[in-house]
C-alpha positions in Angstrom: -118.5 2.1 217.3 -116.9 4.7 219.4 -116.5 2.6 222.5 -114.6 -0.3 220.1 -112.4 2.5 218.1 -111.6 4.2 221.9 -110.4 0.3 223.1 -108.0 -0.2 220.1 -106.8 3.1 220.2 -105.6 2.9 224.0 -104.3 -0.7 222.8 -102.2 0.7 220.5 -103.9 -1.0 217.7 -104.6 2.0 215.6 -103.3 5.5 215.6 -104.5 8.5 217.3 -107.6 10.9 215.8 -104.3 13.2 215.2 -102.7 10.0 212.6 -100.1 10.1 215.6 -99.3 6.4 216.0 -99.6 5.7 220.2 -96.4 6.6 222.0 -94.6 4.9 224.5 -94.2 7.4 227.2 -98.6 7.9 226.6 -99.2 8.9 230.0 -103.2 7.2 230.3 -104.8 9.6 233.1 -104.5 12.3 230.8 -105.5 10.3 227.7 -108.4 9.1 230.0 -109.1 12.7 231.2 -109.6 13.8 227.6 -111.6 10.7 226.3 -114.2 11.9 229.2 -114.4 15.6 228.1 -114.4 14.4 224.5 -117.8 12.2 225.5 -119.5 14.9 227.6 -119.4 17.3 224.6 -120.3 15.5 222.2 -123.5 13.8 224.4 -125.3 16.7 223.5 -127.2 16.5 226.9 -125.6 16.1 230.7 -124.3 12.5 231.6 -123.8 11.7 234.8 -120.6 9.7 236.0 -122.1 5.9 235.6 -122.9 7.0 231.8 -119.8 8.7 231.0 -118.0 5.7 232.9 -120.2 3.3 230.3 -119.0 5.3 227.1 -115.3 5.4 228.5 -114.7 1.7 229.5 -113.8 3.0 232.7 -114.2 1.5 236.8 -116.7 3.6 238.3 -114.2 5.1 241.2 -111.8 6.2 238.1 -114.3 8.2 236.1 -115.3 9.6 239.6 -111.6 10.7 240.0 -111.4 12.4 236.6 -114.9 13.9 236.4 -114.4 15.7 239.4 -111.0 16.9 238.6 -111.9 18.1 235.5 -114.8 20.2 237.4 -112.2 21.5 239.7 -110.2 23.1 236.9 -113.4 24.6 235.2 -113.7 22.1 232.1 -117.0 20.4 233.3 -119.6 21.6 234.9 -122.0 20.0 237.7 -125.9 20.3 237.1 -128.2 20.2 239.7 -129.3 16.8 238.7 -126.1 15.2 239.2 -125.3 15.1 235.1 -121.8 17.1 233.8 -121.8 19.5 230.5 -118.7 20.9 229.7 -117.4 23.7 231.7 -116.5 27.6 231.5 -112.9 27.3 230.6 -113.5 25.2 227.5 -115.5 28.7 226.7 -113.0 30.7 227.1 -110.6 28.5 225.0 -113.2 28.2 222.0 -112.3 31.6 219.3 -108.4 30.7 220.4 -109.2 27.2 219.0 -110.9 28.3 216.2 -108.0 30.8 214.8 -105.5 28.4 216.0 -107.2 26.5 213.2 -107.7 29.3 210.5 -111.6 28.6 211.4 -114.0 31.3 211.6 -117.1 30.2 214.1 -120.3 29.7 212.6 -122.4 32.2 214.8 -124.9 28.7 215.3 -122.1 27.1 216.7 -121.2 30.2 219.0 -124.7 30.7 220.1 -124.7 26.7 221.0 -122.1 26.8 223.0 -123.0 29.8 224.8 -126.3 28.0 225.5 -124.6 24.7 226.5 -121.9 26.4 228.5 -124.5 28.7 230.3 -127.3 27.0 230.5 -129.2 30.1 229.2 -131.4 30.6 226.4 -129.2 32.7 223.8 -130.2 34.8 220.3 -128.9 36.1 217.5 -130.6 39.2 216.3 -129.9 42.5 213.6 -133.0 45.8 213.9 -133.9 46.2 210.5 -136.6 49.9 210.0 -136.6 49.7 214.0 -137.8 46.1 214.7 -135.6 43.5 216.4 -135.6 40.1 213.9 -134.6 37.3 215.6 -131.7 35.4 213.4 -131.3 32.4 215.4 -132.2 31.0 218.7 -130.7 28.0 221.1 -132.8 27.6 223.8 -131.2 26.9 227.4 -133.5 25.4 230.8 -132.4 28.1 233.2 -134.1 30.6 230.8 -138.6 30.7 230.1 -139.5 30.7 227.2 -140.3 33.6 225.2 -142.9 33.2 222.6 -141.8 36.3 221.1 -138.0 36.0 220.7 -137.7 33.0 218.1 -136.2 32.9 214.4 -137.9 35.3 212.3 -140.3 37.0 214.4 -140.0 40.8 215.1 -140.0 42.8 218.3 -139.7 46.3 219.6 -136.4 47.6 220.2 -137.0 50.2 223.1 -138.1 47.0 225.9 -135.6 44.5 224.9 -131.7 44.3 225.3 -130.9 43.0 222.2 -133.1 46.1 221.0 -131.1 48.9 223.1 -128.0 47.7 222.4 -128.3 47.9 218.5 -130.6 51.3 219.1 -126.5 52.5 220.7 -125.1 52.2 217.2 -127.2 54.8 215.4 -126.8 58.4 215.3 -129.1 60.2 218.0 -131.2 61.4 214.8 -131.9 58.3 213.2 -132.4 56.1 216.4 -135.2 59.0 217.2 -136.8 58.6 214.1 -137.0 55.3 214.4 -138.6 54.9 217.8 -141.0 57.7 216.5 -142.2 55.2 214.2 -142.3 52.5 216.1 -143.8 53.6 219.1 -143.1 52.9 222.8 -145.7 50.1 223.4 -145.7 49.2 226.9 -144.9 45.0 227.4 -144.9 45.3 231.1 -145.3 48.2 233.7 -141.8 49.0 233.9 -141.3 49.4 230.1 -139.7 53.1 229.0 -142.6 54.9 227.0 -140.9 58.1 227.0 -138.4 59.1 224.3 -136.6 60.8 227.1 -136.4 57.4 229.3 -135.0 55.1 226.6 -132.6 58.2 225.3 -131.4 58.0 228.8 -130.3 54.5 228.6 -129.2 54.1 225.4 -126.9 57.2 225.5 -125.1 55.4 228.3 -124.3 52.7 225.9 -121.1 52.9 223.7 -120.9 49.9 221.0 -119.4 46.8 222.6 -121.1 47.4 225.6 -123.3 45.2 227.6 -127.2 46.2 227.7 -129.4 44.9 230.5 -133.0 45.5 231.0 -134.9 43.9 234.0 -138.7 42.8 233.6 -139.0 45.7 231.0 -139.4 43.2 228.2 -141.4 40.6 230.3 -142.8 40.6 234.4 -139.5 38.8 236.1 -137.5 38.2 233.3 -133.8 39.7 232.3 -132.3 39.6 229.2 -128.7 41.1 228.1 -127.7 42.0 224.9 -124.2 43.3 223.2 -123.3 44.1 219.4 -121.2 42.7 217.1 -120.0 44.1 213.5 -122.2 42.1 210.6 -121.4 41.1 207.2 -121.5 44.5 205.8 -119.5 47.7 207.3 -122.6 49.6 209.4 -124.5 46.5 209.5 -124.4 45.2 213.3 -125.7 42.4 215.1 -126.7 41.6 218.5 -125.9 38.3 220.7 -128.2 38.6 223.8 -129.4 35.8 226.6 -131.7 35.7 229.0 -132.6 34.0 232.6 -135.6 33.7 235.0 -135.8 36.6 237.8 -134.4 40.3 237.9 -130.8 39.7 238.2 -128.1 38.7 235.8 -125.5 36.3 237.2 -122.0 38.0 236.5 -120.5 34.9 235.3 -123.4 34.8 232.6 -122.2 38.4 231.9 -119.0 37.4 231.1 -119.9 34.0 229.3 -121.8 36.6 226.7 -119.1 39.1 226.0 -116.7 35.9 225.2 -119.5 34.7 222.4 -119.1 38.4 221.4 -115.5 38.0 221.0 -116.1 35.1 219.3 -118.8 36.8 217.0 -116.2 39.1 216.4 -113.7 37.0 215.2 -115.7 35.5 212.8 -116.7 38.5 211.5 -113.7 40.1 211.0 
């Protein structure tokens, strides 16, 4: 159905998904160029060129030309299997798009594209009486599975990121309480178990800023976290991801405080 609508379209049989009848000065690469990003996001899984050439209509050698342009300028993305996702700078375009529209993103749809942009598992979470809840999950493959971070389950604050950066938006009093209550259980042997450790790293924290912990939470494992306002004034939230190893890529870094900004848009 969508291969037949795409052939009338470029035929000039029927008018644009805009209701813009086709002009005469259409210039086609670029009509082309956006048919292929408009199939690679909406595959829901990588394509590589021979499929996104079969869901175009186009010759091979032309859906070579315009996938790898389109890589070059950062709106699809290369996996290590050969197949394309959509790339960074469609990230970095998304809140614009959505305001442009008078659209708030629904923090699923955020978390998605974080995931699909990243790769990376990434979660939605709010501490409620000093446990982490997990809100909402999309799993990515460059990230292992954690049995313990999925929708509805609880954790401890003190040993995850998604934890310390909410634990940065309480009063130095309450967040002590809380931990008092909770306790300091120890996930892995480089888990804070002293007050005075995780007090150390959360009052380097301001809100907004990104929290990182590295195998605290689970052996070779990193997860980063960062806050965003909630439905209710004093309410926050938490958008976090995580990734296999000790380190945090820096573009990951950055592809989580843009879902923040996104978060935050939506929220406000």
């Amino acid at each position: 159905m969508f291969r037949g609508r795409f052939l009338q379209v470029h035929a000039g049989r029927v008018p644009s998904p805009t209701g813009e009848p086709t002009p005469t000065d259409l210039i086609r690469s670029v009509s082309r160029a956006l048919r292929v990003l408009e199939t690679v996001a909406d595959a829901g899984r990588p394509l590589p060129v021979k499929a996104i050439a079969r869901r175009c209509d186009l010759n091979l050698s032309t859906a070579y030309h315009l996938v790898r342009t389109l890589s070059y300028e950062g709106y699809l993305r290369r996996l290590t299997g050969g197949g394309y996702v959509v790339g960074p700078q469609l990230a970095s375009h998304f809140g614009e798009l959505a305001g442009s529209l008078g659209q708030r993103p629904a923090p699923n749809a955020v978390l998605r594209h974080l995931a699909q942009t990243t790769g990376h598992t990434a979660y939605l979470a709010r501490l409620e009486d000093g446990q982490v809840i997990i809100i909402d999950v999309v799993e990515g493959a460059r990230s292992p599975y954690l049995e313990d971070l999925q929708v509805g389950l609880e954790t401890a604050a003190h040993a995850t990121a998604l934890g310390k950066a909410l634990l940065a938006t309480l009063p130095a009093g309450q967040r002590r309480g809380l931990l008092g209550r909770t306790g300091l259980r120890p996930f892995t042997r480089n888990t804070p178990t002293e007050p005075a450790q995780v007090e150390a790293e959360i009052k380097a924290l301001r809100p907004g800023d990104v929290a990182v912990e590295s195998g605290q939470f689970r052996e070779q494992v990193s997860c980063a976290g960062t806050v965003v306002p909630g439905e209710r004034p004093g309410h926050w939230l938490a958008v976090g991801v995580s990734t296999r190893g000790l380190d945090l890529p820096g573009p990951l870094l950055l592809r989580l405080r843009l879902a923040a900004d996104d978060l935050r848009t939506g929220a406000g």
